[in-house]
C-alpha positions as CSV (number, residue, x, y, z in Angstrom):
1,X,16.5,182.4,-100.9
2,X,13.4,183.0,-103.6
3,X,12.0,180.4,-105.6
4,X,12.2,181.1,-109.4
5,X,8.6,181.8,-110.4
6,X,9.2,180.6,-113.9
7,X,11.4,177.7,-115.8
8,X,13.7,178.4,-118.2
9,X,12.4,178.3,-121.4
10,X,13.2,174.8,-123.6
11,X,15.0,175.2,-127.1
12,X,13.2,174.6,-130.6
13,X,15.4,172.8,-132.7
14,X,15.1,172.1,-136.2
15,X,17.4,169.3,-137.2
16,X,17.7,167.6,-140.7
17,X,19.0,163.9,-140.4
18,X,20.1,163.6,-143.7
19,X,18.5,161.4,-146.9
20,X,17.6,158.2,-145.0
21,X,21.3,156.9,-144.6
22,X,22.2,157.1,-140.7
23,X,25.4,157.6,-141.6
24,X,24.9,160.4,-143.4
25,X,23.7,162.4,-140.4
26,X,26.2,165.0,-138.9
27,X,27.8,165.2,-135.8
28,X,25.8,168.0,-134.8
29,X,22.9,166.4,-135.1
30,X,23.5,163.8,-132.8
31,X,25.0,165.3,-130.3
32,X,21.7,167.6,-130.1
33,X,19.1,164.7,-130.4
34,X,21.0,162.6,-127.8
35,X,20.5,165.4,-125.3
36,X,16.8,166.2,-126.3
37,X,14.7,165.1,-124.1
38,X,11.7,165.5,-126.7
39,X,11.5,164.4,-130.6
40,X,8.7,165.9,-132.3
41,X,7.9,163.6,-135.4
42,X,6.0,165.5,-138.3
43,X,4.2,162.7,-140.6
44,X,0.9,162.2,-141.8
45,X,-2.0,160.0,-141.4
46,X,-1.1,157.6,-144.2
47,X,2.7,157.1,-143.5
48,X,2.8,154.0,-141.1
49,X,6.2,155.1,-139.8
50,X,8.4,158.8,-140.1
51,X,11.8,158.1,-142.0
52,X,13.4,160.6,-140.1
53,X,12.4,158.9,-137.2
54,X,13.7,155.6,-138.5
55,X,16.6,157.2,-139.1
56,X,17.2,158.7,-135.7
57,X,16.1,155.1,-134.2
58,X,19.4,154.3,-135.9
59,X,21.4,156.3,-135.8
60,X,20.7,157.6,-131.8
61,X,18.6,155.3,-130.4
62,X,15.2,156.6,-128.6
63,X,15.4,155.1,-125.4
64,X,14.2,157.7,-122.4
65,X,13.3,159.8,-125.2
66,X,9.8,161.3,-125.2
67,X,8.4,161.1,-128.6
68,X,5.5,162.8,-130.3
69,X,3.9,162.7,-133.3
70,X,2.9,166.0,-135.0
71,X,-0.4,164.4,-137.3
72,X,-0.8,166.3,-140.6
73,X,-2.9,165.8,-143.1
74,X,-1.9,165.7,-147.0
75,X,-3.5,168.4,-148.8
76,X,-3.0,171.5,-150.4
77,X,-6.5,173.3,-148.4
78,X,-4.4,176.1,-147.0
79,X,-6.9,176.9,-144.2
80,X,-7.3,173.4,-143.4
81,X,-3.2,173.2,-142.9
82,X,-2.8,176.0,-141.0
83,X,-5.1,174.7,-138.4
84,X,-3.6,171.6,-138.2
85,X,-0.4,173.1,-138.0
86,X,-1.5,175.5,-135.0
87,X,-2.8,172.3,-133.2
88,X,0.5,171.0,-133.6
89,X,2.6,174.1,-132.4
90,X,0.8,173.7,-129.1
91,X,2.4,170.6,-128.2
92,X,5.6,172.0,-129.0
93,X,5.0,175.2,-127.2
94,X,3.5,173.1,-124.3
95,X,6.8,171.1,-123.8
96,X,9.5,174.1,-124.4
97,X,7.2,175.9,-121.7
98,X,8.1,173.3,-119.1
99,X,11.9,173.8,-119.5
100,X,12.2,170.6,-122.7
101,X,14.2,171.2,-125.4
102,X,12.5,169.7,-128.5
103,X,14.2,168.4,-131.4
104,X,12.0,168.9,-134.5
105,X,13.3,166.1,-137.1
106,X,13.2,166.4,-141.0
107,X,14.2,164.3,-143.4
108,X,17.0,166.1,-145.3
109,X,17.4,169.8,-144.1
110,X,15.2,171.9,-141.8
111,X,14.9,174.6,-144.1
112,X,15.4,173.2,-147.8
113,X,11.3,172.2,-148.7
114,X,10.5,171.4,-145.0
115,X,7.5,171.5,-142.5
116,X,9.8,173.0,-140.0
117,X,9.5,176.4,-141.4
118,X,6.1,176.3,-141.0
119,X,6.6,175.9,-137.4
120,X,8.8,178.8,-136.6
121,X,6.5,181.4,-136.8
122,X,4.0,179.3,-134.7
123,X,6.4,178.6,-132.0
124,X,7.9,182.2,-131.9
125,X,4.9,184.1,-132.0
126,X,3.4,181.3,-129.1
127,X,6.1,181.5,-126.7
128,X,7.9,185.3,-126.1
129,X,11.8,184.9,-126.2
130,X,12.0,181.2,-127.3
131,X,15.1,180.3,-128.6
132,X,15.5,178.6,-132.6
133,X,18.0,176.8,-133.9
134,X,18.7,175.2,-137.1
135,X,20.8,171.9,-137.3
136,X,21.5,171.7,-141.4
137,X,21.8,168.4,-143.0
138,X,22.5,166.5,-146.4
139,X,19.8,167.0,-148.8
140,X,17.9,164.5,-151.0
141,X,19.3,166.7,-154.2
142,X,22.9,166.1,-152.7
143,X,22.4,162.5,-152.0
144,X,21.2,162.1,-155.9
145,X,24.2,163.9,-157.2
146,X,26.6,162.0,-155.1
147,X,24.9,158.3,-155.7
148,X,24.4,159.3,-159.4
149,X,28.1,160.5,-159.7
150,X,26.8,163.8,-161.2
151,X,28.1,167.5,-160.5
152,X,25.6,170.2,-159.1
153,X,27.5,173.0,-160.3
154,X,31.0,173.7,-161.6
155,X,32.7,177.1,-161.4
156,X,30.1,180.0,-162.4
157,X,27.8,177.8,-163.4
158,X,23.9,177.9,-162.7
159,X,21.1,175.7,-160.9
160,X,18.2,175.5,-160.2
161,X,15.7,173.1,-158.2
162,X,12.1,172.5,-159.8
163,X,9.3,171.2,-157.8
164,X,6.1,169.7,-159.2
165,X,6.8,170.9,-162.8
166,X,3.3,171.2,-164.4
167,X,4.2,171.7,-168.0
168,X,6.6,171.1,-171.0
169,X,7.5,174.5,-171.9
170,X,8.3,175.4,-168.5
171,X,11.0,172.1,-168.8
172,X,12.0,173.8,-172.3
173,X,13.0,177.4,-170.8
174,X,14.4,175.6,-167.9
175,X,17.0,173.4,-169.9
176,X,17.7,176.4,-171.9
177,X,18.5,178.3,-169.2
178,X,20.4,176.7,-166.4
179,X,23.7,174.5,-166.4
180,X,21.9,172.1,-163.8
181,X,18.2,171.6,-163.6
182,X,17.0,169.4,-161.2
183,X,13.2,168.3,-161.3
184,X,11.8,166.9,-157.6
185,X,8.4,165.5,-157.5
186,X,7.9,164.6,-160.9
187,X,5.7,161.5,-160.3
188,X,2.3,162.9,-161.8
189,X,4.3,163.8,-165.2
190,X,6.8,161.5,-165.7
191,X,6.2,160.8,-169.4
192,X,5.6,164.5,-170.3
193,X,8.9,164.7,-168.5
194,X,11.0,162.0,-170.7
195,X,9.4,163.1,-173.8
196,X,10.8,166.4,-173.7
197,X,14.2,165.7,-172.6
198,X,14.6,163.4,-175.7
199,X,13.1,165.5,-178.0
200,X,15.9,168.3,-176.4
201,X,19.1,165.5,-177.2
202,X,19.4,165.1,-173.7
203,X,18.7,161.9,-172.4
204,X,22.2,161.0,-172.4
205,X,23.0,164.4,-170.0
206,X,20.2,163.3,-167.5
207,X,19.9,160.8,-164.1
208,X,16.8,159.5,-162.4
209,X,17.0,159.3,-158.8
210,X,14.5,157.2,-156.8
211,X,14.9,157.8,-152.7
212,X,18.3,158.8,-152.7
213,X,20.0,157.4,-149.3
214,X,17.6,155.1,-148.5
215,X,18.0,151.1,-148.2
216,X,15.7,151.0,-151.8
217,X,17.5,153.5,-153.8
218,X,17.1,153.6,-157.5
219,X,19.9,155.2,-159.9
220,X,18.8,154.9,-164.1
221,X,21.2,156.2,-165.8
222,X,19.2,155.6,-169.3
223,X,15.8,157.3,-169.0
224,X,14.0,156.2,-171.4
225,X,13.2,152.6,-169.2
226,X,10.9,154.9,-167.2
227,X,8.6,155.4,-169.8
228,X,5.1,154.3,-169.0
229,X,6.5,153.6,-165.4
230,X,4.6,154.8,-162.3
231,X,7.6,156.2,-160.1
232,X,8.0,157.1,-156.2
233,X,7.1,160.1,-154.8
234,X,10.2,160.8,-153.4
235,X,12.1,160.9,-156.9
236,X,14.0,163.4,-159.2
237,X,15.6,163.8,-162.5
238,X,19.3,165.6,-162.5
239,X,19.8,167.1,-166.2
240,X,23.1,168.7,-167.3
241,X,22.2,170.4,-170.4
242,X,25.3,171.7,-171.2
243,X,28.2,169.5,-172.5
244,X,31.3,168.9,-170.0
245,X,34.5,170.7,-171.1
């Protein structure tokens, strides 16, 4: 009988484990990261350790596991992030090339304000006939709702997410417009932030959320003790504008 020239090629997944809770990571998940032989771990040079890998520790376990950090630095220089990220896809390539499946981890989901969608094009255009597949998980914006006791969405009623808001009459239209606004990564204008929504009568129809699903969450339900406050990163505001029926 002929040798096979070639190995099978391994599978890319992308799989989100959740908000920081191991218990809130699905079934799916773990079954796919217990039988990857490879975790690829995106983080950056100044995190000390990946929280989706702490989870997964957890959760899994990462014993005979081969795991690999993907380094990337934190800035907004678009050419100097697209080499780091082709640097990166090579060791992903390099593994699924010799037959691996690798698990691509993400805090939250793979495709909801993740690195992993960077990495699909990279990995598909670098290997012919690779296969992708997307495990969803619970995002940070679900984990606030449900720790804050807050609805998304009722009925017919409109959301929408918010990254880095950079001004106040952006907030304005925003609340004006939407049944839910939420506001992520609102660190660098928090005051500018709280001021409005008071000025709006709506402090009483908003929630902070600091690291939702992690050990040191935060839920303050009265806003305005966040003024003056430097607050996490990994924070949001949840603001129902319109009145419950």
């Amino acid at each position: 009988m002929k040798e096979k020239d070639s190995k099978k090629t391994g599978t890319f997944y992308g799989v989100g484990v959740g908000p920081g809770d191991p218990e809130l990571i699905t079934l799916k998940a773990l079954r796919v990261l217990k039988a990857a032989p490879s975790i690829a771990v995106p983080k950056s040079r100044e995190q000390r350790k990946s929280l989706a890998l702490t989870v997964v520790e957890k959760a899994v376990g990462l014993e005979g596991k081969e795991v690999f950090e993907l380094v990337l630095p934190m800035t907004r220089d678009k050419e100097t992030l697209e080499r780091a990220r082709q640097e990166a896809s090579k060791e992903i390539i390099e593994r699924l090339s010799e037959g691996k499946d690798v698990a691509f981890i993400t805090v939250g989901d793979p495709l909801f304000y993740s690195t992993f969608s960077y990495f699909v094009p990279l990995v598909t255009e670098g290997l012919a006939g690779v296969r992708v597949e997307v495990v969803p998980g619970v995002t940070s914006v679900s984990a606030a709702a449900s720790s804050a006791g807050m609805p998304i969405a009722k009925a017919d009623e409109r959301v929408i997410i918010v990254p880095s808001i950079k001004n106040t009459k952006e907030i304005r239209v925003l609340l004006r417009g939407f049944h839910t606004v939420v506001l992520m990564k609102i660190s660098n204008f928090m005051d500018e932030i709280l001021d409005t929504i008071e000025e709006l009568g709506l402090t009483e129809r908003s929630v902070f959320v600091s690291r939702a699903g992690w050990p040191d969450q935060e839920v303050v339900k009265d806003i305005r003790k966040l003024k003056g406050r430097k607050v996490d990163y990994f924070s949001m505001i949840i603001v129902r504008p319109v009145a419950e029926e």
